[in-house]
Backbone as a chain_set.jsonl record, in Angstrom:
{"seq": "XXXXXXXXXXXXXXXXXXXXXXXXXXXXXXXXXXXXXXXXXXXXXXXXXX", "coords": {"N": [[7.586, -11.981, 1.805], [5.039, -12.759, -0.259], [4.116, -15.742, -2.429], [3.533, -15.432, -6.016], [0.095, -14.323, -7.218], [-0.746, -16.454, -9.307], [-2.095, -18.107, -11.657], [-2.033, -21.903, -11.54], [-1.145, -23.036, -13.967], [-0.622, -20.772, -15.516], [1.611, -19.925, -14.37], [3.176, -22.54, -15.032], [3.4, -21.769, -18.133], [5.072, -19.565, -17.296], [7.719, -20.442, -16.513], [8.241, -22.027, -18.269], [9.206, -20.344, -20.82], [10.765, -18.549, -19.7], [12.508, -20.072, -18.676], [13.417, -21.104, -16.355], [13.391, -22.616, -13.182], [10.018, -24.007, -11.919], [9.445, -23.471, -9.464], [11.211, -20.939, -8.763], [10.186, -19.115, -10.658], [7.335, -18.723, -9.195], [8.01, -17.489, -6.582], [9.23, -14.982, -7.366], [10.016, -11.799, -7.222], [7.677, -9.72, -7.913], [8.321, -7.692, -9.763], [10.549, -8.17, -10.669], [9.863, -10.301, -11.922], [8.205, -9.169, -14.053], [9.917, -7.41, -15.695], [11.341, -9.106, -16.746], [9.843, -10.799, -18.469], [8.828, -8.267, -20.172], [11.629, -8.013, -21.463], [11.326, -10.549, -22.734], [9.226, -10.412, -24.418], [10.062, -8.177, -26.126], [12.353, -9.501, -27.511], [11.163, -11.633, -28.469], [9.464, -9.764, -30.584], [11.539, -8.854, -32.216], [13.03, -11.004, -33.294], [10.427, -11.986, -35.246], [10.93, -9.662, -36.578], [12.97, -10.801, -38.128]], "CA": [[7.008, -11.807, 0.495], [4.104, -13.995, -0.31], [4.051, -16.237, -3.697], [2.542, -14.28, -6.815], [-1.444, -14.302, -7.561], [-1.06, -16.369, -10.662], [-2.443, -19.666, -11.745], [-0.921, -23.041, -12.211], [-1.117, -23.101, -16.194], [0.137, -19.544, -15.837], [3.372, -20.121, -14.126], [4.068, -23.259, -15.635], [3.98, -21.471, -18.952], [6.167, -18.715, -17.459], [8.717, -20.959, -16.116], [8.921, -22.377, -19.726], [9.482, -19.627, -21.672], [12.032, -17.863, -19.106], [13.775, -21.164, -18.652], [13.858, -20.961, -15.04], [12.333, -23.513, -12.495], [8.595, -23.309, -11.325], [9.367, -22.436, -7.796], [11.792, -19.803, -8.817], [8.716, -18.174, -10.99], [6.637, -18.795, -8.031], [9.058, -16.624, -5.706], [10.104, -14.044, -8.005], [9.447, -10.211, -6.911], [6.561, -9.245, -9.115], [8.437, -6.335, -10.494], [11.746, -8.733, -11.979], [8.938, -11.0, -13.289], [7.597, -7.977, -15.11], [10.58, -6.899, -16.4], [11.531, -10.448, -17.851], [8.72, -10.472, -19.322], [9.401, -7.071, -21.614], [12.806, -8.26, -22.148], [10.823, -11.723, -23.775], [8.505, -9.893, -25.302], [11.087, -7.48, -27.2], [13.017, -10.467, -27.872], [9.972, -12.109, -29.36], [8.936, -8.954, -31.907], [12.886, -8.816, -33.008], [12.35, -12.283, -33.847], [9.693, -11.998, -35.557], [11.168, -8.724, -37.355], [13.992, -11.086, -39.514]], "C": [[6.143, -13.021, 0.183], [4.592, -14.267, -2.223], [2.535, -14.74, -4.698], [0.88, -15.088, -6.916], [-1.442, -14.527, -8.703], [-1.522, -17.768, -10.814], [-1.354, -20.852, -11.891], [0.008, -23.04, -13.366], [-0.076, -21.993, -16.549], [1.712, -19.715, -15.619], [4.324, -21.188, -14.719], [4.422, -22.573, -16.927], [5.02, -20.12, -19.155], [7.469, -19.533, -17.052], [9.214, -21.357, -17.261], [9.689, -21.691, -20.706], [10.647, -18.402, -21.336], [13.09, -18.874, -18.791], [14.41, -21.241, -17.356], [12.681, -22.121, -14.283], [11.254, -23.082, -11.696], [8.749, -22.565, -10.048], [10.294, -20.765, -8.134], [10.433, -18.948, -9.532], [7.591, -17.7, -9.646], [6.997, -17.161, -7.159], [9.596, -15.596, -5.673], [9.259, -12.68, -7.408], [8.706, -10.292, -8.013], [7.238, -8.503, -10.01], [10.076, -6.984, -11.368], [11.023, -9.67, -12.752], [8.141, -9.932, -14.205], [8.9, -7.617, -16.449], [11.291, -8.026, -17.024], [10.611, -10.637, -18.634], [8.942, -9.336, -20.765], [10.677, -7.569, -21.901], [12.007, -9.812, -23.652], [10.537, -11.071, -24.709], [9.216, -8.971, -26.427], [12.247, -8.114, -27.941], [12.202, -11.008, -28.997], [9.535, -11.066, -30.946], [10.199, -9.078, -32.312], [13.077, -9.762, -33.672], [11.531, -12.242, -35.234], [9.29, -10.798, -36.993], [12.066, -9.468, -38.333], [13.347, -11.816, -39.63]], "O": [[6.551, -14.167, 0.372], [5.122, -13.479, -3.006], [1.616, -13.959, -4.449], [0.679, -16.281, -6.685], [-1.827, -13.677, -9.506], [-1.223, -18.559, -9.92], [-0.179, -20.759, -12.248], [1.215, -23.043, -13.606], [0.858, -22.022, -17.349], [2.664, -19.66, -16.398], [5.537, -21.111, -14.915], [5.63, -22.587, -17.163], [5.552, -19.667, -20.168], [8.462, -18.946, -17.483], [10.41, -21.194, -17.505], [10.616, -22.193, -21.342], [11.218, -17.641, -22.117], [14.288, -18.62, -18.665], [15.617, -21.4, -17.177], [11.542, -22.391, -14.665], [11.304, -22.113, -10.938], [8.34, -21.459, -9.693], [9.911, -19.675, -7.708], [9.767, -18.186, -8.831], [7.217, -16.572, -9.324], [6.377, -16.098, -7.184], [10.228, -15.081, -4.75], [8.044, -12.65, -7.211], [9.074, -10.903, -9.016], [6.824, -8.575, -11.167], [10.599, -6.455, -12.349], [11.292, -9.936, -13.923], [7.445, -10.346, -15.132], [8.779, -7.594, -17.674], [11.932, -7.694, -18.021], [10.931, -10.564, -19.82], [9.143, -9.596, -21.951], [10.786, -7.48, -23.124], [12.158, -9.918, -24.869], [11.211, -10.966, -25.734], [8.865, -9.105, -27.599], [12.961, -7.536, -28.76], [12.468, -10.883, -30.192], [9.358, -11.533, -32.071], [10.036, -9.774, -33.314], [13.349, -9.526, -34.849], [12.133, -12.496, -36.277], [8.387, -10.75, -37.828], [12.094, -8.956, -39.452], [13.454, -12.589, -40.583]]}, "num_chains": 1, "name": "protein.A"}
């Protein structure tokens, strides 16, 4: 499995906001970094709902 097709900037600010270390972002199947992602993101509007 090759590393994902994403920028520097990019991954550092996904590593931040999933709270996981850069290489693990790096490394991750495309398709569980997707779906962390919608979990954030539905985290984020619920948030944002109280």
């Amino acid at each position: 499995m090759r590393p994902l097709q994403i920028s520097a900037d990019t991954a550092q600010k996904l590593a931040k906001s999933l709270n996981v270390p850069l290489e693990q972002v790096m490394h991750m199947p495309q398709h569980i970094l997707l779906a962390k992602l919608a979990e954030l993101n539905t985290k984020e509007e619920n948030d944002k709902k109280d």
